[in-house]
N, C-alpha and C positions, 0 to 999 in steps of 0.2 A: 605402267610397266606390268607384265602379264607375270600371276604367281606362279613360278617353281612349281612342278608336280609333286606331292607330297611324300617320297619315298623315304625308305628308314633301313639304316645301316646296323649294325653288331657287332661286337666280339666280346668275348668272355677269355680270360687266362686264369691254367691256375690260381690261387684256393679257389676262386669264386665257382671255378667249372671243373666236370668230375673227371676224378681217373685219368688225372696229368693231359687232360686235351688242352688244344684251343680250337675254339668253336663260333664259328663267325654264320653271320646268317644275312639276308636283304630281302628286303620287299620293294620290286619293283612298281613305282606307280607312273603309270603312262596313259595318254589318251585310251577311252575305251573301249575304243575300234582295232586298235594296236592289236595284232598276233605278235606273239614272240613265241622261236626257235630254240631247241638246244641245238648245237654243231658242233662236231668234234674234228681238228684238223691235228694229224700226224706234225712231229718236228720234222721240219725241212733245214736244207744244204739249200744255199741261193748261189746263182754265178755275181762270179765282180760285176760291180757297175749298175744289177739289176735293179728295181722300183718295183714299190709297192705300190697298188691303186687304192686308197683309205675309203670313205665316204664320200668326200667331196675333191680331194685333190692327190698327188702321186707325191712320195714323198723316196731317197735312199730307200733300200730293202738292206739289212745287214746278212752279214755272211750264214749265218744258223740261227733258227729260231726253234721255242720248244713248243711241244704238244700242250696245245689247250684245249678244254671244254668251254662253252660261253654260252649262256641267254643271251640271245639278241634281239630288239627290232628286226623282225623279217627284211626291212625294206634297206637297212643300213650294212656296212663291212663291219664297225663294232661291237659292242658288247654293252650291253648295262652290268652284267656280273659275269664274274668265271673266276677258272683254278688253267695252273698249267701242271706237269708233269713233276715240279718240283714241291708242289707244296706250297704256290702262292696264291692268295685269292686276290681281286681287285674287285672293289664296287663303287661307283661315283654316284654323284647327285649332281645335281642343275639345282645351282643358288644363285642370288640374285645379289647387286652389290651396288655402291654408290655408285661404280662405274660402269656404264652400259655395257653387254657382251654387244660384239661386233657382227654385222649381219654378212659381211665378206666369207667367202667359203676357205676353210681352211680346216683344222683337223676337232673333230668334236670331241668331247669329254669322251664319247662313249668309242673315238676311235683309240684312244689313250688306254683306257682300259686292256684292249687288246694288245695294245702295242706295249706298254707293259710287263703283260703278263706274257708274248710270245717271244721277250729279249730280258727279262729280270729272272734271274735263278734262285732269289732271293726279296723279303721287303722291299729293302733299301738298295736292291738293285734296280726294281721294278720304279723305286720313286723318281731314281735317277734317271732312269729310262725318261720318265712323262716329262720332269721338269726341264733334258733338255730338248724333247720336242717340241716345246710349251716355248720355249725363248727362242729355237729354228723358227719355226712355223705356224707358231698363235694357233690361237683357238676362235672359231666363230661358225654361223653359219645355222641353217634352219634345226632346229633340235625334232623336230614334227616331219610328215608325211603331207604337208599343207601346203596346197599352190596357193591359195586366196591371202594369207599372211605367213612371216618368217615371222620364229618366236626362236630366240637367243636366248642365252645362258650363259654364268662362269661355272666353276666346274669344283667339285669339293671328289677327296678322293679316302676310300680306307681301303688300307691295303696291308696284309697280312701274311704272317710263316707262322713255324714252328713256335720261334721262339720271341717274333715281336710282331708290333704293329705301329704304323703308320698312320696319321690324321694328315694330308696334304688339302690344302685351302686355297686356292687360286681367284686371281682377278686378273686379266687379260694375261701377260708373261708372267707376273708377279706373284709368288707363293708362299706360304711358309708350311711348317710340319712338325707335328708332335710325334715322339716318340712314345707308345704305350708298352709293358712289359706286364703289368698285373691288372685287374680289379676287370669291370666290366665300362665299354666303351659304346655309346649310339651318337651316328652322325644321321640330319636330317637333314633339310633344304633349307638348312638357314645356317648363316658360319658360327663356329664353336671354339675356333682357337681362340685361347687370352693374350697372357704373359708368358706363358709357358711352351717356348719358342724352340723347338732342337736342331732347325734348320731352316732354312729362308733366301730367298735371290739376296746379292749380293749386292743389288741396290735398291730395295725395297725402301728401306728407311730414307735413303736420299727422296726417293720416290714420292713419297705421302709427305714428305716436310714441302717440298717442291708444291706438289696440291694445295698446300694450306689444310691437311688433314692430320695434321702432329707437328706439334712444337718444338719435339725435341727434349721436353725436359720431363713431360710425366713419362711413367713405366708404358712400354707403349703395347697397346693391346688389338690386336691384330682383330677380332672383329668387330671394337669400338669403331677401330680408322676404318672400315673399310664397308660396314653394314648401312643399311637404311634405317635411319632412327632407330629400334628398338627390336629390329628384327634378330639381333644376337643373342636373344633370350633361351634360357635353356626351351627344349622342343622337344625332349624326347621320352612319354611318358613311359614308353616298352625300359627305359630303361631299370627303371623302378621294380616293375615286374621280374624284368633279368635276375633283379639283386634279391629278390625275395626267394627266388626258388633255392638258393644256396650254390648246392653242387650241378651247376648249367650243364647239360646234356644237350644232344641234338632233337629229343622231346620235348625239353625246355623251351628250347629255342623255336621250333616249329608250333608250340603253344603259345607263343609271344605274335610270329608272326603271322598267326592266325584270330590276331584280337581286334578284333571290330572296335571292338568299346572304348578302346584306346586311343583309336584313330590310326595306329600304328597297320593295321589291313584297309586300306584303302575302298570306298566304294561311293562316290560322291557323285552329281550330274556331269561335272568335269573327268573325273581322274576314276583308274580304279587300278587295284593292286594285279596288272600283267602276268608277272610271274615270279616264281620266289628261287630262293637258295640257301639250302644250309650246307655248311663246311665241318667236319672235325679235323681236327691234324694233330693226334699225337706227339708231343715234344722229344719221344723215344722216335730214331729215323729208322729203326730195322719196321715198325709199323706203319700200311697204307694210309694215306688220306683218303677219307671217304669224303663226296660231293654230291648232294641231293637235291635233285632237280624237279620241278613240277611242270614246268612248259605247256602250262597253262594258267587261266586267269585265276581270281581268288583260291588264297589257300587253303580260306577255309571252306571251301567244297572243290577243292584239288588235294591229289595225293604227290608225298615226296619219294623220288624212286633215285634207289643210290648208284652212282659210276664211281668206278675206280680207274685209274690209269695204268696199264699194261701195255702193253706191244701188240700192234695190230688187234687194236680193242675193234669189236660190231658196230658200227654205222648205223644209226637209226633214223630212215627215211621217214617213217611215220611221226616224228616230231619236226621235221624240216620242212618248209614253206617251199612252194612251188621257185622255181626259177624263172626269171625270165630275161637273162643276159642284156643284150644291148638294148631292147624295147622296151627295157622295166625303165618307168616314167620317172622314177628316179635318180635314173641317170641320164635323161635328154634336158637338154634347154630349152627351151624354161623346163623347170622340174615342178612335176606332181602334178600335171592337168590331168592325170588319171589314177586312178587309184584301184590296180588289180585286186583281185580274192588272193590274198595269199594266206590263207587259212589250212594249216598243215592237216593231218589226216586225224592225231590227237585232237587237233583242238576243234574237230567238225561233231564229234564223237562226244566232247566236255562239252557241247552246247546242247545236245542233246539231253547230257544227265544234267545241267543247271537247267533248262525246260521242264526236266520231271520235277526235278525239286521244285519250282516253283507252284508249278498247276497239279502235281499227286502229292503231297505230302507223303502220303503212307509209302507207296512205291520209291519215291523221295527217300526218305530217310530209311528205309531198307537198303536201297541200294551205298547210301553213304556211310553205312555200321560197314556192310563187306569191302567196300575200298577202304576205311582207315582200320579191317582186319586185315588186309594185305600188307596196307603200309606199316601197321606193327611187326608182320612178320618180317618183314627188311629190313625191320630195324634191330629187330632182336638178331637176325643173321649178320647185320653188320659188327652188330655187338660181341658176337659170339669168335667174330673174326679179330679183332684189337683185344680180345682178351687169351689167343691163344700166343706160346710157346713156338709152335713152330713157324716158318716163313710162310706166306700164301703163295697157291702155285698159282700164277695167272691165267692157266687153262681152266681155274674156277670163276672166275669173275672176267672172264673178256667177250662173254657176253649181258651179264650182267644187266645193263641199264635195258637193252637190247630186251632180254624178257621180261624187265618190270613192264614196258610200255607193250609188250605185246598182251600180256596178261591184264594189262589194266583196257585195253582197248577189247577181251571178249567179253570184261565182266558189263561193260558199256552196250555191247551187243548182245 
């Protein structure tokens, strides 16, 4: 059975993190060929009746969906992470569990994500969202860009507001979910839930008694029943780190997920760390959520550049992956006997500066002091913005992301 790619989830709540945020972050780890996208779609109005087209199959469209931002797989409709307009974040993992994920096409972790976060106005709206798609329409289907094999996965999910957070754990329909409110949280690609149950399918326990995976009489621990041998083991060494800094910031957090050493940044023969996200969301609602994006590969020689959400926010073409509608190999049967460039305009540019780093050093690490002085300056403006008194006017920030990425794209030229 093929290992889980190694991704690593966050969140911080008050005491642990500073100035009444909550501060969520992920490190995307995905094959290393993998481009990933940010894309921003407006909330829409759908007619009756209408369908949505997911990754692999069409499922209802509901009536109104809200504004998201998302990292994606260029080659997929989902999302590995993102935020919508209200102040929800969604990030999954692909874990691996007694029971095999199913190679039949149907809706993937990373379509759930989206769907989620473009129908939950709320955590526990967005959970509800996944868990009844999850019992609709299952989950399975190639989690890769690979015609030569299908690699499957169940699906683990954190999910986050103002004021809580969510642990949702899945095996084929079957789920449970932790409620978090304080202290610091990492979810990786191994399950994490115990005893400590705050919600669950309704026939779960008949489920695993049924399997011969619970007897029914001891406390039952959802990733004993449901883990490979010993794969439930805590995993998550960033978390440690988390809890050291004290008061988690979103430098906190961007210093976590840029830790090599921890294993927590990804960069192995197999997997490397795609693309990152850090969230803040103020608990007070008159203040914006800031969401910081890299849309590009390791963080630690990628910069984080901040979106806010406004009305008729800037489109940034320069981080989005070519199109290629009906001929993209990913939607013909068989899928993926080809495999386009879809290498966006950013990430042609960060393979450039990862090339200097490696063969100038000196030019190298010049050019990396002046992108993470940029990305201080973003960060102290965003700082500067959650620490004022008055409302923000959106004609400050609706182009925002729009000029981080244009600015980071002449210091690269």
């Amino acid at each position: 059975m093929a290992a889980a790619p190694p991704s690593y989830c966050f969140v911080a709540f008050p005491p642990c993190s500073k100035d009444g945020l909550v501060v969520f972050g992920k490190n995307s780890a995905r094959p290393r060929d993998e481009v990933q996208e940010v894309v921003y779609f407006a909330a829409a109005e759908h007619d009756p009746g209408s369908k949505v087209e997911c990754t692999y199959i069409e499922i209802e469209q509901v009536p109104k969906t809200h504004a998201v931002v998302l990292s994606r797989p260029s080659w997929l409709w989902g999302a590995e992470m993102g935020a919508n307009e209200h102040g929800v974040c969604v990030a999954n993992e692909a874990v691996v569990t007694r029971e095999p994920a199913s190679e039949s096409e149907a809706l993937l972790g990373m379509d759930l994500v989206r769907l989620g976060l473009e129908r939950g106005a709320t955590a526990k709206e967005a959970l509800d969202v996944i868990v009844a798609l999850l019992e609709e329409h299952g989950q399975g289907g190639n989690y890769y860009e690979d015609g030569s094999s299908c690699h499957t996965f169940q699906s683990a999910f954190l999910i986050v507001d103002r004021n809580e957070a969510w642990i949702l754990e899945t095996s084929g329909k079957y789920w449970a979910a932790e409620k978090i409110t304080e202290g610091v949280k990492c979810i990786c690609n191994q399950l994490s839930l115990t005893t400590k149950i705050d919600a669950e399918h309704p026939e779960l326990r008949n489920y695993v008694k049924s399997q011969g995976w619970w007897n029914g009489d001891s406390d039952f621990n959802f990733s004993e029943v449901f883990s490979l041998a010993d794969d439930h083991l805590a995993c998550c060494s960033g978390r440690e780190s988390l809890e050291k800094q004290g008061d988690v910031s979103a430098q906190a957090m961007i210093d976590v997920l840029r830790d090599k050493d921890s294993g927590v940044c990804v960069d192995s023969e197999s997997f490397l760390t795609t693309a990152s996200i850090v969230s803040v969301l103020p608990q007070d609602p008159s203040f914006p959520c800031i969401h910081y994006f890299t849309g590009t590969p390791d963080p630690s020689r990628s910069i984080f550049k901040p979106f806010i959400f406004v009305d008729d926010v800037k489109l940034v073409p320069k981080v989005q992956s070519p199109s290629f509608g009906n001929d993209d190999p990913a939607k013909k049967i068989p899928r993926f006997q080809e495999k386009p460039d879809r290498r966006h305009e950013l990430y042609k540019a960060h393979e450039w500066a990862r090339s200097l780093l490696e063969n100038d050093q000196d030019k190298g690490q010049k050019l990396m002091r002046i992108m993470l002085d940029l990305e201080k300056q973003g960060l102290e403006a965003m700082e500067d913005i959650l620490s004022r008194t008055e409302i923000l006017d959106p004609a400050e920030v609706v182009d925002l992301f729009y000029d981080c990425v244009d600015t980071e794209l002449k210091f690269f030229k």
